[in-house]
C-alpha positions as CSV (number, residue, x, y, z in Angstrom):
1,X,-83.0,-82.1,-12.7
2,X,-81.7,-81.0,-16.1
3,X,-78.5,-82.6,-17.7
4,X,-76.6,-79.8,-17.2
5,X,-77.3,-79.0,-13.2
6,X,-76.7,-82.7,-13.0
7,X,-73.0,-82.1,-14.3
8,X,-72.3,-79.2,-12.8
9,X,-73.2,-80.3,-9.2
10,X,-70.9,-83.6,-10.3
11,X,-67.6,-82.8,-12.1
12,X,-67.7,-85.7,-14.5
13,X,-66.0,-85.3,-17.3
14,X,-66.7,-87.1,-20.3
15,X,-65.2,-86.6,-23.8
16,X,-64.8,-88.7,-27.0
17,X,-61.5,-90.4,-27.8
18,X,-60.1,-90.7,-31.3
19,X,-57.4,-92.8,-32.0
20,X,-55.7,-92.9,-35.1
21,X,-53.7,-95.9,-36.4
22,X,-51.3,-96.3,-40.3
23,X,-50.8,-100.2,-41.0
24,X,-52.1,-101.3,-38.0
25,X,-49.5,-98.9,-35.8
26,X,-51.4,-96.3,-33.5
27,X,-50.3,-92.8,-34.6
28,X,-52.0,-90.8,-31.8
29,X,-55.0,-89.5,-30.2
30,X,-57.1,-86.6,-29.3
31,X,-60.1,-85.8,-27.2
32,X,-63.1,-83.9,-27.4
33,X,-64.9,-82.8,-24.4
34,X,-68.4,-83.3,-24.3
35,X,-68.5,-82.6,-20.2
36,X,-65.7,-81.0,-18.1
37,X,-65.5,-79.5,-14.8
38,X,-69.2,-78.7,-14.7
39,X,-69.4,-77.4,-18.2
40,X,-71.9,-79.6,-20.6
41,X,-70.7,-79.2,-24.5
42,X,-74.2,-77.9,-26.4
43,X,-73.1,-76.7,-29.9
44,X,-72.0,-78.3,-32.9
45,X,-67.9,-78.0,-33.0
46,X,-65.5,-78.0,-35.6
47,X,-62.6,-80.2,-34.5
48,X,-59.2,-80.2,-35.9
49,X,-58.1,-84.1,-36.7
50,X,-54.6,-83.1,-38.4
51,X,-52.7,-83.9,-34.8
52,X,-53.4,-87.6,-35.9
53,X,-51.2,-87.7,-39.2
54,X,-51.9,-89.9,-42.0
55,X,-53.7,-92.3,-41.5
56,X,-55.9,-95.7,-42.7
57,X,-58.4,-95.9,-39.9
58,X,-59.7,-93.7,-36.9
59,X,-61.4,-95.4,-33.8
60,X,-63.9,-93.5,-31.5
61,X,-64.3,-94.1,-27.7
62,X,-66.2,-92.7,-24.8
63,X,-63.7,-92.0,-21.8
64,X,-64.7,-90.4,-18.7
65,X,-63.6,-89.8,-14.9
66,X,-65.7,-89.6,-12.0
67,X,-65.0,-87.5,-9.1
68,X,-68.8,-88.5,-7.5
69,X,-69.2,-91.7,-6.1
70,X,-72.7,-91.5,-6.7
71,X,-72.5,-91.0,-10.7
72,X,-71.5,-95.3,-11.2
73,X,-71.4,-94.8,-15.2
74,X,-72.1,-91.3,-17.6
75,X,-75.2,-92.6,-19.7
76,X,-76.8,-92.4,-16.2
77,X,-77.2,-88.7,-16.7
78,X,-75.6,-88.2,-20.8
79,X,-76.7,-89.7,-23.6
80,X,-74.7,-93.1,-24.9
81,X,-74.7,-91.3,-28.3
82,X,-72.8,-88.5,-30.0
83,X,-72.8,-87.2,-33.3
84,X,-70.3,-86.8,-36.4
85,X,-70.7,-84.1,-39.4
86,X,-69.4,-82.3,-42.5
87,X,-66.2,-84.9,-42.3
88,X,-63.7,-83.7,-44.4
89,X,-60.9,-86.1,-46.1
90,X,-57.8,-85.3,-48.1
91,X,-56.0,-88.1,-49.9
92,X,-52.7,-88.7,-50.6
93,X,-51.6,-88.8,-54.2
């Protein structure tokens, strides 16, 4: 079965964490769904990073819930890999 009928039939959602920290302080986070409630993310999309503030350093983590017991971990049925591009930085003066 395809990735997506896989998800679908079930309901794990998985999305990409970004955490954003100034001087070693955490200043918030944001997520990006890559799976949720049956719906598999297929397109490049522009995400919005201004809700972390200024900051010196961005993190990236998977997090996920499962609401099948027979799904033990995502990368049986996603990919372990996603992808960044066209990042766009504005310094400070």
């Amino acid at each position: 079965s395809s990735a997506a009928s896989d998800v679908y039939k079930r309901q794990v959602n998985y999305a990409i964490k970004a955490t954003g920290y100034l001087n070693g302080s955490e200043t918030a986070t944001l997520s990006v769904a890559l799976a949720k409630n049956g719906t598999l993310l297929t397109d490049w999309t522009e995400v919005d990073m201004s809700g972390l503030g200024v900051v010196d350093k961005v993190t990236f983590t998977v997090d996920w819930d499962n609401t099948s017991s027979a799904v033990k971990s995502p990368e049986q049925w996603l990919p372990f890999y996603w992808c960044i591009d066209n990042v766009k930085v504005e310094f400070e003066e």
